[in-house]
N, C-alpha and C positions, 0 to 999 in steps of 0.2 A: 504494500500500500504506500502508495505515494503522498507525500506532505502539502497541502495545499498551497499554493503559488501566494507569496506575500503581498499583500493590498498597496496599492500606489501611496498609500501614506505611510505606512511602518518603510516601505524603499528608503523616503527622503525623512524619515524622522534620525535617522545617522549624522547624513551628511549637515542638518540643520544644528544637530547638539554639540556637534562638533567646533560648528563657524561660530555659536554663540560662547562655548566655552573660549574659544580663540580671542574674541572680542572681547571677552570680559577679564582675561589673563590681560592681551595684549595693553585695556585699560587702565588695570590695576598696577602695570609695571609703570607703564604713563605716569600715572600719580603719583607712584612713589617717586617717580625723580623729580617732578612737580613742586612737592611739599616737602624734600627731603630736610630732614635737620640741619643745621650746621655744625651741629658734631657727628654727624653720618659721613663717611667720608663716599666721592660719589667717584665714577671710575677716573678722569680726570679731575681733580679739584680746583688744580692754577688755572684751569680754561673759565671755570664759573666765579670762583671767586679769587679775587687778587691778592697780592700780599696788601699788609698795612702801610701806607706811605708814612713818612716821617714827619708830615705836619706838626704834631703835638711833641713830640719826644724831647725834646728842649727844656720843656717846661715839666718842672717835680710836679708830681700828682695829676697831669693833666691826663685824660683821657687817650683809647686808644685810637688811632684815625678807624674810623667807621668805613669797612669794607660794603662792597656790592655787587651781586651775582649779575653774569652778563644783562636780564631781562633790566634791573632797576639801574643799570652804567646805561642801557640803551636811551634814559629818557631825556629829553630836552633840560630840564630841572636835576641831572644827576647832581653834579656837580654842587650846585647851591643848597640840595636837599643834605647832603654829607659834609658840608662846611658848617651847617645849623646846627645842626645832630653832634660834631665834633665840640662845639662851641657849648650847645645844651649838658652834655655828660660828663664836658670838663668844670662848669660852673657848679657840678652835684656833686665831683669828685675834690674838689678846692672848697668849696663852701663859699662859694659868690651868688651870692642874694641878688646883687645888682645884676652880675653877669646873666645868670636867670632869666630873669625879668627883662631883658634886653632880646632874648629869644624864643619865648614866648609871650601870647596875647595878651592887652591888657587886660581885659573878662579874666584871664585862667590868673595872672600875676594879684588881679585884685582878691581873689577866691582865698588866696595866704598870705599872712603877714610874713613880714621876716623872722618874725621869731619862731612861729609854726612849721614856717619852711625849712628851717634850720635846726631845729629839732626833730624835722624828720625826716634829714638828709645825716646827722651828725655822726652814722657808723658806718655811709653807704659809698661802697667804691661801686661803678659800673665799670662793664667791660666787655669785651668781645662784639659790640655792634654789628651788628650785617643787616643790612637792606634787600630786604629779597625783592619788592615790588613796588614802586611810583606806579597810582591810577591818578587820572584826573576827576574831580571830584567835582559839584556844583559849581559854574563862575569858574573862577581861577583858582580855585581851592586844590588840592591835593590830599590821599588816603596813603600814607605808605605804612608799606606792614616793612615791622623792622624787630628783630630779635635784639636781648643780650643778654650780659650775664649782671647781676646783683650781690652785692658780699654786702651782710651788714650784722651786726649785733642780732641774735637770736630775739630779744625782746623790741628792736627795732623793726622787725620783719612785720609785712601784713599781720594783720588780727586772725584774717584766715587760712593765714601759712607761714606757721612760726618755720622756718629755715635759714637758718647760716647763710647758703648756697643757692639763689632761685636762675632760674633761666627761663626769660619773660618772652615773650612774640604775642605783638600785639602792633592795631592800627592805630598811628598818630595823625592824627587831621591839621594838618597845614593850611592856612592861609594867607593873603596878603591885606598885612595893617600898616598903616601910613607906607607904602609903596616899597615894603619888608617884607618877605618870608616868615611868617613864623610858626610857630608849634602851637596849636589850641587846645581847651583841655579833651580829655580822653573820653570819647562817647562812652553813657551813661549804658548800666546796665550788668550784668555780671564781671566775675574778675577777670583779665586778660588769661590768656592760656599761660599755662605757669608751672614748671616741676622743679622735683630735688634735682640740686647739679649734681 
C-alpha cells in the first residue's frame, strides 16, 4: 500500500519555515550589532568607534573626550554635539557649577541651585562616553542617545540603585538657546537604562 501523495500545502509549508526562521535569525543578528554594548567588543571595533582624542587630557580631573560610533560621527552636528558632552562631564567631574550651567538650558540650570547641584555631583566621576546616535528632533532640536560610565559614593548613587559602578544609556535632548547648543533636562518618566559595571 502506497502512502498518499502530500497536499500542495504541507509541499510548501518546509520551504516557508525555513525562509521565516532565516528572516528572523538573519534579524536578530541585525540587532544585535545595532544595539551592541560598548563593552561588547564587535568584530572590528577601530572601524565603529574611534580612539579618544586628547582634547581634555591636559587638564586634572577633566573628563574623557566623548567617542562616537560611525552612525553619530556621520551627523552634520557630530562635532558640536561631542565638544558639549566633553564640556558637560568635565564641569561634573571638576565640580563647576558655572561650567554646568553654561551647557545646559536655563529651564534645567534653574531646576538646581548650586548647592543641590553640588551635593549631588560631590563623589561623581563620569567616564567612558560614546555617542551611539544624533536624530533630529522637533525644530532644531536634537535626541542623542549616549552611554557612560558613573563612579560615585554608594550613598551618592540613585535612590533606586545604590551602586558604586552604574553604566547609564540614555537620551539627552539638545536644543538651541540664545543661538547655543545645549543639553535640556532628561524626558520625564522612568529611570534611564542603567546596570552594575
Amino acid at each position: 500500500m502506497t502512502a498518499p501523495a502530500p497536499s500542495s500545502r504541507q509541499r510548501w509549508l518546509v520551504p516557508v519555515v525555513v525562509v521565516v526562521l532565516s528572516v528572523t535569525v538573519g534579524g536578530g543578528l541585525l540587532a544585535r550589532e545595532l544595539y551592541r554594548r560598548p563593552d561588547q567588543p564587535a568584530g572590528d571595533a577601530s572601524s565603529s568607534v574611534p580612539s579618544p582624542s586628547p582634547s581634555n587630557s591636559g587638564e586634572p580631573g577633566a573628563a574623557d573626550a566623548v567617542r562616537m560610533t560611525d552612525d553619530a560621527r556621520a551627523h552634520p552636528q557630530a562635532d558640536a554635539v561631542r565638544r558639549l558632552l566633553e564640556k558637560y562631564f568635565t564641569a561634573i567631574n571638576l565640580k563647576q557649577y558655572q561650567q554646568w550651567t553654561a551647557v545646559v538650558t536655563d529651564e534645567r540650570a534653574a531646576a538646581q541651585s548650586q548647592a543641590d547641584w553640588k551635593k549631588g555631583v560631590r563623589t561623581t566621576k563620569d567616564s567612558d562616553a560614546l555617542v551611539y546616535r544624533i536624530e533630529r528632533s522637533s525644530g532644531s532640536s536634537l535626541r542623542v542617545l549616549v552611554g557612560f560610565t558613573s563612579r560615585q559614593a554608594v550613598e551618592d548613587a540613585p535612590p533606586f540603585f545604590r551602586e558604586p559602578c552604574i553604566k547609564w544609556r540614555l537620551v539627552m535632548p539638545m536644543v538651541i538657546e540664545d543661538r547655543t547648543l545645549k543639553i535640556a533636562a532628561v524626558d520625564g518618566g522612568p529611570p534611564p537604562e542603567h546596570e552594575k559595571c
